[in-house]
Every structure is written in structure tokens, then in C-alpha cells.
C-alpha positions as CSV (number, residue, x, y, z in Angstrom):
1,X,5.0,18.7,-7.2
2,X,3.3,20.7,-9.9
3,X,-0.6,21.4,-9.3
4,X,-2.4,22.5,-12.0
5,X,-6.1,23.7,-12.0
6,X,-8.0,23.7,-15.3
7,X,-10.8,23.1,-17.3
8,X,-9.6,20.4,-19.1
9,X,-10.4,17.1,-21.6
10,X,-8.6,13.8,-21.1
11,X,-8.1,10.4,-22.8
12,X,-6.5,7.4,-21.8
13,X,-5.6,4.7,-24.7
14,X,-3.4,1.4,-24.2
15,X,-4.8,-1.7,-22.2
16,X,-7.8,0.3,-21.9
17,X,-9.6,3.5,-23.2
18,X,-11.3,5.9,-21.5
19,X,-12.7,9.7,-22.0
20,X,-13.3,12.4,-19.5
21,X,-15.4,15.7,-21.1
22,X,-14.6,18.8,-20.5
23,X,-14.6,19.7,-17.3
24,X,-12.8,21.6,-14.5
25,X,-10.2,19.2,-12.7
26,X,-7.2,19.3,-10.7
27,X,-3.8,17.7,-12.1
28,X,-1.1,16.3,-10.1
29,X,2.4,16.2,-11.6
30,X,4.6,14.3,-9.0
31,X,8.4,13.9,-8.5
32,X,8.4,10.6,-9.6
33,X,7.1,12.0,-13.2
34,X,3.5,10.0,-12.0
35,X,0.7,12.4,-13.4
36,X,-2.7,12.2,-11.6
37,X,-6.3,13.7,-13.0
38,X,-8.2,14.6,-9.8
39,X,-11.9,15.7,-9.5
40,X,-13.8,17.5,-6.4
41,X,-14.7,14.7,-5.4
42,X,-13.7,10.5,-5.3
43,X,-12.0,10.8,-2.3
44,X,-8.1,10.2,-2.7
45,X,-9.2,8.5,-6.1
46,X,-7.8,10.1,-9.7
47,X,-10.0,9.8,-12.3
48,X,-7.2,8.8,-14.2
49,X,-3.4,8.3,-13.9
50,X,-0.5,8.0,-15.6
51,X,2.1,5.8,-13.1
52,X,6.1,6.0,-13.9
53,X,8.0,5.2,-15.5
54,X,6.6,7.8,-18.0
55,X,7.5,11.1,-19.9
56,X,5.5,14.3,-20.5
57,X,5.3,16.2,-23.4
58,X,3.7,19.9,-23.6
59,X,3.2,21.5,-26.8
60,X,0.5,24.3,-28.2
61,X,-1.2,23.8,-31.4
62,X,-3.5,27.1,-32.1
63,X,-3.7,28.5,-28.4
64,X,-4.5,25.2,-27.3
65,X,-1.9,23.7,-24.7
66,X,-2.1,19.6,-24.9
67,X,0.1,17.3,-22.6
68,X,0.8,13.5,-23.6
69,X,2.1,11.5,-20.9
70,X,3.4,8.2,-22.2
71,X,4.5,5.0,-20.4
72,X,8.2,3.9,-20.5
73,X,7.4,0.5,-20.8
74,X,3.8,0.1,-22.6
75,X,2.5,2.5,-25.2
76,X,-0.4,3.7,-23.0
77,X,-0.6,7.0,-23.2
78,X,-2.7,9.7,-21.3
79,X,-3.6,13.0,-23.5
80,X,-4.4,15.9,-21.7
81,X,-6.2,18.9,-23.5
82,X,-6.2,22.1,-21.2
83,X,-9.0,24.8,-22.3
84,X,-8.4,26.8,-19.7
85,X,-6.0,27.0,-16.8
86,X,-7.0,28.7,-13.6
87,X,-3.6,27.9,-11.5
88,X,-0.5,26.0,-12.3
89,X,2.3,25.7,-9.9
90,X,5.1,24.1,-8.3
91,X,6.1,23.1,-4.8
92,X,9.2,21.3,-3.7
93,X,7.9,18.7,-0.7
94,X,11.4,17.4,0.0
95,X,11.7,13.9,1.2
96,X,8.7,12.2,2.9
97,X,9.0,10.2,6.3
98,X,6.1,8.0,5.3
99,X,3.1,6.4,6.6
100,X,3.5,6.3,10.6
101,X,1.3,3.4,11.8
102,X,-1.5,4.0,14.0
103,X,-1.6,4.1,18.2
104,X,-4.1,1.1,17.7
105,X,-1.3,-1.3,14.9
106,X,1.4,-0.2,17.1
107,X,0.0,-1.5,20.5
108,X,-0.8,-4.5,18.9
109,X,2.3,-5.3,17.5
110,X,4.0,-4.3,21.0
111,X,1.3,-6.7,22.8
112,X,1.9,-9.6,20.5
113,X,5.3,-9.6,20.9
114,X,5.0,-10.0,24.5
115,X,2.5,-12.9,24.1
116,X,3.7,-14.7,21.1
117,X,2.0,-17.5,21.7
118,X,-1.4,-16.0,21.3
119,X,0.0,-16.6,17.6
120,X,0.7,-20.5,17.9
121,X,1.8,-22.7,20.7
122,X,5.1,-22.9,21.0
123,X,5.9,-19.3,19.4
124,X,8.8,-17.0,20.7
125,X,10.2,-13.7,19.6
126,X,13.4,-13.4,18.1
127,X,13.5,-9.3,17.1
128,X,10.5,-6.6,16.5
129,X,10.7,-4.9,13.4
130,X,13.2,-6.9,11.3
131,X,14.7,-5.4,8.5
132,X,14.7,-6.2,5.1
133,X,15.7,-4.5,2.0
134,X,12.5,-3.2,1.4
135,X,11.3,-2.3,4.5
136,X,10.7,-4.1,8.7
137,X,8.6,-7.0,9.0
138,X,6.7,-6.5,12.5
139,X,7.5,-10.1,14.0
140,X,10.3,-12.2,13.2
141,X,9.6,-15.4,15.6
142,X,10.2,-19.0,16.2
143,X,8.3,-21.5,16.1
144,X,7.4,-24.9,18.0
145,X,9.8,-26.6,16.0
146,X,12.2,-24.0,15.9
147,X,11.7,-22.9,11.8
148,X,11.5,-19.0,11.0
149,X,8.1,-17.2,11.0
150,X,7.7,-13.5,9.6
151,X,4.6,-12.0,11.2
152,X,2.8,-8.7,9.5
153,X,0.6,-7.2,11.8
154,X,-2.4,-4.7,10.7
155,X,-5.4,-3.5,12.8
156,X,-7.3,-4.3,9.7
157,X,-6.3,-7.4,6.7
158,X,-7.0,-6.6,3.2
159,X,-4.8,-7.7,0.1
160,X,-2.1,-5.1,0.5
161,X,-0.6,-6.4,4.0
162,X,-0.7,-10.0,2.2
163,X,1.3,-8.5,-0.5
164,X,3.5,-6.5,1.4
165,X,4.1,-9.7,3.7
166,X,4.2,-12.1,0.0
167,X,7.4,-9.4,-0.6
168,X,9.0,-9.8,2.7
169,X,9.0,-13.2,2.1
170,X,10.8,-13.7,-0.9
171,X,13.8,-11.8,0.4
172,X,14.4,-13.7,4.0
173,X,13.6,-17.2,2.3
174,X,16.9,-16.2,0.0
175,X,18.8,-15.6,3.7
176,X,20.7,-19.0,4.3
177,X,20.4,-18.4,8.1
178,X,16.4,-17.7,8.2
179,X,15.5,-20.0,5.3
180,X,13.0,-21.6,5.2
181,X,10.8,-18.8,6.5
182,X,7.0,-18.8,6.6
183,X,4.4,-16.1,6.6
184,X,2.0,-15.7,9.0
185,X,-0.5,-12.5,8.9
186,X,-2.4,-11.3,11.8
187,X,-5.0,-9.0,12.1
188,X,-8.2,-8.0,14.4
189,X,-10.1,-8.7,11.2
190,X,-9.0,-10.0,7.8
191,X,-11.0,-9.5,4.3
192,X,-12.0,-12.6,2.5
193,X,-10.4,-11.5,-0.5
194,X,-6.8,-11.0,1.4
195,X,-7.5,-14.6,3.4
196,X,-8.5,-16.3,0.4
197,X,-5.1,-14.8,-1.2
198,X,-3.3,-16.1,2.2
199,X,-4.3,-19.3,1.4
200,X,-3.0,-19.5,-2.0
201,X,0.9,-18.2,-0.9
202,X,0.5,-20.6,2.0
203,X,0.7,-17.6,4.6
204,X,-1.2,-18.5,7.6
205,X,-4.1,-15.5,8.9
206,X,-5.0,-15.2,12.7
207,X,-7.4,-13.1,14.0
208,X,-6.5,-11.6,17.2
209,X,-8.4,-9.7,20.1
210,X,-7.0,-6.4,20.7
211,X,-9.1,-5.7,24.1
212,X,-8.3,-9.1,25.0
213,X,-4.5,-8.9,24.7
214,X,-4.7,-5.6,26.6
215,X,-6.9,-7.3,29.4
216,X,-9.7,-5.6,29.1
217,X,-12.0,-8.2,27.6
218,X,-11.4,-11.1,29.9
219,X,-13.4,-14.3,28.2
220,X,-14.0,-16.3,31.3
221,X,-16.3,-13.6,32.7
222,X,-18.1,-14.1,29.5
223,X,-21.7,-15.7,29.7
224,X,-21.5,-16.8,26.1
């Protein structure tokens, strides 16, 4: 990764245009050739990006170094006018391990595989952490009627898990020996954007109760 500090100008042009003034920034030159415009501040958010496939070109015209990232496939491009750097340098990170889930995602995947059928009557597990091509879906089960069901598991549900699930999908329905396989996406609480795009993939949500699957939220000593 290469991580440039200066006081810079930027402009985005393609499906969109945008300017950022002068300013001092951080830029993010990635492996994967992405280039990322970062200020202090935005959280994780660039300002803007450049995603790959793209190139990078740097050339100086009068003292003044200028970068134009452009898109492989698209002719969005991302110009880059550097007044002033203040650091520029490169680090090799090596190969990442990715995102580990959480103690809370974990334990709920571990406790609804042991009572499947807080997922639908009838439901049994057939293997934790199937894999795929792409990657494990958390559940592979069987349901009442014996037919396939991929369950993807999140402590919260917004669009991205339904995505991530819409993808597991597509591969196992092309497996003769799972097809037909249907989704089903659980979560302890799922956005109405991500149910609402559920719906429409015909992937079914269920909300679960973590402290109830771990027994400590019993709901007949409930009053109400």
C-alpha cells in the first residue's frame, strides 16, 4: 500500500462529477490498483475513490505533480493535483486473513445450529459453514419437506448479508444434488431496506432472540 499525505485538488468526471478544493488529504494507493482520497475525518468514508480495475498515471507539468486514475472499463476518471506532499510511502501488508466474525454472530450461528427449528418447524442441520466458491454459507439445512435451505446468519441485517446470501445462492441452485436451494436470512434485527430486498429475491428473514436461544431470557416468566 502506498500512503500519501498532501495538500492536494481532486476531480472526479464519468457517471458523475465532482470537485474537492485544495486541501490537505490523505491518499490511499492499494494493491488492487483501487486509489482512495481520505480526509481527517468521515469515518472509514473516502471522499472519493477510484475502484479497480483502473490504471494510474503520474506525470509533472511545471513542478506540479498530477495523477489520473482511469477506469478499465468506463471512462471515469479521477484527477489528482498534488500542491504539496508532506509524506508518501509504501508498505507491503502481505495477504489479509479477513473479517473474523464477532463473539456475539458466532454464538448465534453455534446456537441455531443446535436448535434449528427456532428457524421453521421441521428444520434440521445438514453441515455449519458450507462452502462455496466464494466463500461458507453459515447454515445449510433441511427443511419440513426435505428441500435445501442456505441460512446467513448476522447479529445485525442490512442489504449486504442479503447480497452476500443472493450470491451464495446462485452457486448451490447450479449444484444438481442441492438444487433447488432457498435462502433464508436470520438476524436479531433486520433493516427494512435489506427485508424489503428479501422479499423481492424470495429469501425468507427471521428475527431471532439471542438471550433467548442462550436461556437467559425465558418468555414464560414474562408478564407481557
Amino acid at each position: 500500500m502506498r500512503l500519501v499525505v498532501a495538500r492536494c485538488q481532486v476531480d472526479y468526471a464519468g457517471r458523475l462529477t465532482a470537485h474537492l478544493p485544495l486541501a490537505t488529504r490523505v491518499i490511499m494507493v492499494k494493491a488492487d490498483g483501487s486509489v482512495l482520497v481520505h480526509s481527517d475525518g468521515g469515518s472509514y468514508k473516502p471522499l472519493n475513490w477510484m475502484s479497480p480495475p483502473c490504471t494510474l498515471r503520474e506525470e509533472t507539468i511545471n513542478g506540479v505533480t498530477e495523477w489520473t486514475v482511469s477506469a478499465t472499463k468506463s471512462d471515469d476518471t479521477l484527477r489528482i493535483r498534488l500542491d504539496e506532499v508532506m509524506h508518501d510511502s509504501a508498505h507491503e501488508l502481505g495477504v489479509d486473513p479477513g473479517l473474523q466474525k464477532d463473539g456475539v454472530e458466532k454464538h448465534l450461528q453455534e446456537l441455531l445450529a443446535e436448535h434449528t427449528t427456532k428457524l421453521g418447524v421441521g428444520m434440521r442441520l445438514v453441515r455449519r459453514e458450507y462452502m462455496t466458491a466464494i466463500g461458507p454459507v453459515d447454515l445449510l439445512c433441511k427443511d419440513a419437506s426435505g428441500g435445501s435451505v442456505a441460512v446467513e446468519i448476522k447479529r445485525r441485517g442490512e442489504i449486504d448479508g442479503v447480497e452476500q446470501l443472493t450470491r451464495y445462492l446462485d452457486l448451490m441452485n447450479r449444484d444438481p444434488l442441492l438444487a433447488p436451494v432457498r435462502g433464508m436470512f436470520a438476524a436479531q434485527e433486520i433493516k427494512p431496506q435489506a427485508r424489503t430486498l428479501a422479499k423481492d429475491r424470495g429469501i425468507e428473514c427471521v428475527v431471532v432472540n439471542y438471550d433467548e436461544l442462550r436461556g437467559i431470557d425465558d418468555p414464560s416468566l414474562r408478564l407481557f
